[in-house]
C-alpha beads as a LAMMPS data file, in Angstrom:
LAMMPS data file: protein, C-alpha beads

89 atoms
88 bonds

1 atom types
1 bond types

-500.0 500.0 xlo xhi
-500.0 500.0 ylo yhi
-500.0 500.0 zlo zhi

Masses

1 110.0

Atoms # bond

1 1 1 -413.809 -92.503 106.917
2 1 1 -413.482 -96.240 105.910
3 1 1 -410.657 -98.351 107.153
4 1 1 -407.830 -99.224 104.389
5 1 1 -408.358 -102.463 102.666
6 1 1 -405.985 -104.632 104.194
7 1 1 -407.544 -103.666 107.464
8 1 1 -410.895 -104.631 106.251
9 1 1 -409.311 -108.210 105.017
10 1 1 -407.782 -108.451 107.994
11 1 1 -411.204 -108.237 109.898
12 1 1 -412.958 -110.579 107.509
13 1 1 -409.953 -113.373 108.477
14 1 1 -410.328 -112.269 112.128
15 1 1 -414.489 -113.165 112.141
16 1 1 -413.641 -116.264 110.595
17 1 1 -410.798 -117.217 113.327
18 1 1 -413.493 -116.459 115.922
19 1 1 -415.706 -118.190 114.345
20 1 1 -414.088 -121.410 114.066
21 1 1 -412.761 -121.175 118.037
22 1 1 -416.192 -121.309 119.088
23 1 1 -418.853 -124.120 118.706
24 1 1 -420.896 -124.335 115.125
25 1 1 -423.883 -122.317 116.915
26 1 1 -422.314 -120.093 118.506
27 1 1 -422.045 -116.403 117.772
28 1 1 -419.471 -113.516 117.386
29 1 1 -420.100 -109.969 118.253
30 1 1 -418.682 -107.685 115.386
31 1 1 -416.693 -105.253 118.532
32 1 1 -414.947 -108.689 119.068
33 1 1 -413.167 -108.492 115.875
34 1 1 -412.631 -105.142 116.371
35 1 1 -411.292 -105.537 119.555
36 1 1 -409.063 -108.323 118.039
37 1 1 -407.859 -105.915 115.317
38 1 1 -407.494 -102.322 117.046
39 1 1 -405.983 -101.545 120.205
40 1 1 -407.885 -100.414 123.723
41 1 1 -407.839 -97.132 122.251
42 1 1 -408.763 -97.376 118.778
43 1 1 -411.329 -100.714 118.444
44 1 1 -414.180 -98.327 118.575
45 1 1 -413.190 -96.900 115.212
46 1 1 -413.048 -100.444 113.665
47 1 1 -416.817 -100.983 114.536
48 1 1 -418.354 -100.055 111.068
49 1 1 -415.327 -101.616 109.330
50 1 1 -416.290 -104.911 111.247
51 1 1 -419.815 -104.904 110.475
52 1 1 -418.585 -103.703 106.592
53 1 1 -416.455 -106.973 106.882
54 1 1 -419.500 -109.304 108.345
55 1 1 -421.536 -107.766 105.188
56 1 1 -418.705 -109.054 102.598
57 1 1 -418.652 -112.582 104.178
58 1 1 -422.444 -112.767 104.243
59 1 1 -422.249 -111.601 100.323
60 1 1 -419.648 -114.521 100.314
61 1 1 -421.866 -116.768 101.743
62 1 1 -419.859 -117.514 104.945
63 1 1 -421.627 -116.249 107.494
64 1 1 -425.408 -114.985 108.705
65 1 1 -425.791 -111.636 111.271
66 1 1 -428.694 -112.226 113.601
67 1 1 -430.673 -110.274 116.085
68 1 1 -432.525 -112.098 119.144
69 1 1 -431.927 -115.231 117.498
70 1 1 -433.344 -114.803 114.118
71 1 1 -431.084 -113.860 110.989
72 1 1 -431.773 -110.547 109.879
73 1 1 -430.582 -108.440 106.406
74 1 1 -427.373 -105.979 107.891
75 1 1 -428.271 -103.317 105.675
76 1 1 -431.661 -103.054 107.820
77 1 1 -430.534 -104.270 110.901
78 1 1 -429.989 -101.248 113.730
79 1 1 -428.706 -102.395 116.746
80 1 1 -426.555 -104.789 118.356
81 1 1 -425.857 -108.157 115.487
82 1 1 -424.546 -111.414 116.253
83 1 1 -422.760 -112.959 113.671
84 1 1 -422.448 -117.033 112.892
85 1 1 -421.318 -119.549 110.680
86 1 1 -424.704 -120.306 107.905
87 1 1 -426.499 -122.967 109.487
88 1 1 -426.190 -124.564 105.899
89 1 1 -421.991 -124.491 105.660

Bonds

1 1 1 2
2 1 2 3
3 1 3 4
4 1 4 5
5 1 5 6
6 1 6 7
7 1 7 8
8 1 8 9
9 1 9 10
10 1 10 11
11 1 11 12
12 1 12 13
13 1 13 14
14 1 14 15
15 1 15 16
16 1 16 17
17 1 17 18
18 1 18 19
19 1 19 20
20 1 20 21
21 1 21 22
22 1 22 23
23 1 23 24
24 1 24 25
25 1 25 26
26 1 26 27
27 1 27 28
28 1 28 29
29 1 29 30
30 1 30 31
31 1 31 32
32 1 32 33
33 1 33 34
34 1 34 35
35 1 35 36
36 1 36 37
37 1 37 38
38 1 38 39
39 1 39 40
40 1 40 41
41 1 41 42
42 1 42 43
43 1 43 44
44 1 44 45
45 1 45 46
46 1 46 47
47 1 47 48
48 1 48 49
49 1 49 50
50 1 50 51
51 1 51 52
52 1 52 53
53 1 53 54
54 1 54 55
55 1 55 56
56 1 56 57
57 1 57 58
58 1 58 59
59 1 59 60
60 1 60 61
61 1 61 62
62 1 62 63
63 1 63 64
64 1 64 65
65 1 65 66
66 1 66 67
67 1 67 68
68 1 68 69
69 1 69 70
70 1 70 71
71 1 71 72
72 1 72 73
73 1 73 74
74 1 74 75
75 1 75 76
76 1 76 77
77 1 77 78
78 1 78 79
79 1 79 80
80 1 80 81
81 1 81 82
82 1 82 83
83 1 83 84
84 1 84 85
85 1 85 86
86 1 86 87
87 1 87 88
88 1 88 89
């Protein structure tokens, strides 16, 4: 089951807000949007809609997802991801 669309907006603008808290280099972990979003009881359920949400910003160019360091596709990626501002932005 995917999360409505507002929710998955919502998430997007929530990774960004993280984002710019933190220093340039520094990375998010997609259960801290979710965590952001949900409640204690329901952030879990948000996971794939937060990684879903990384995807669309790396499609928009925003952000990279990363794995030990080196930025990796999401699609492939299976495990924990990082997620970052583009080095280039």
């Amino acid at each position: 089951m995917s999360a409505p669309k507002d929710t998955g907006v919502e998430l997007e603008r929530t990774i960004l807000a993280l984002l710019d808290q933190r220093a340039p280099t520094s990375t998010i972990c997609p259960s801290d949007a979710a965590r952001a979003v949900g409640t204690p009881d329901s952030w879990r359920s948000l996971m794939d809609p937060a990684r879903k949400a990384a995807g669309r910003l790396v499609e928009a160019g925003e952000v990279e997802i990363t794995q030990g360091g080196e930025v990796v596709d999401l699609t492939t990626a299976q495990g924990p991801v990082r997620i970052r501002r583009r080095a280039d932005s």
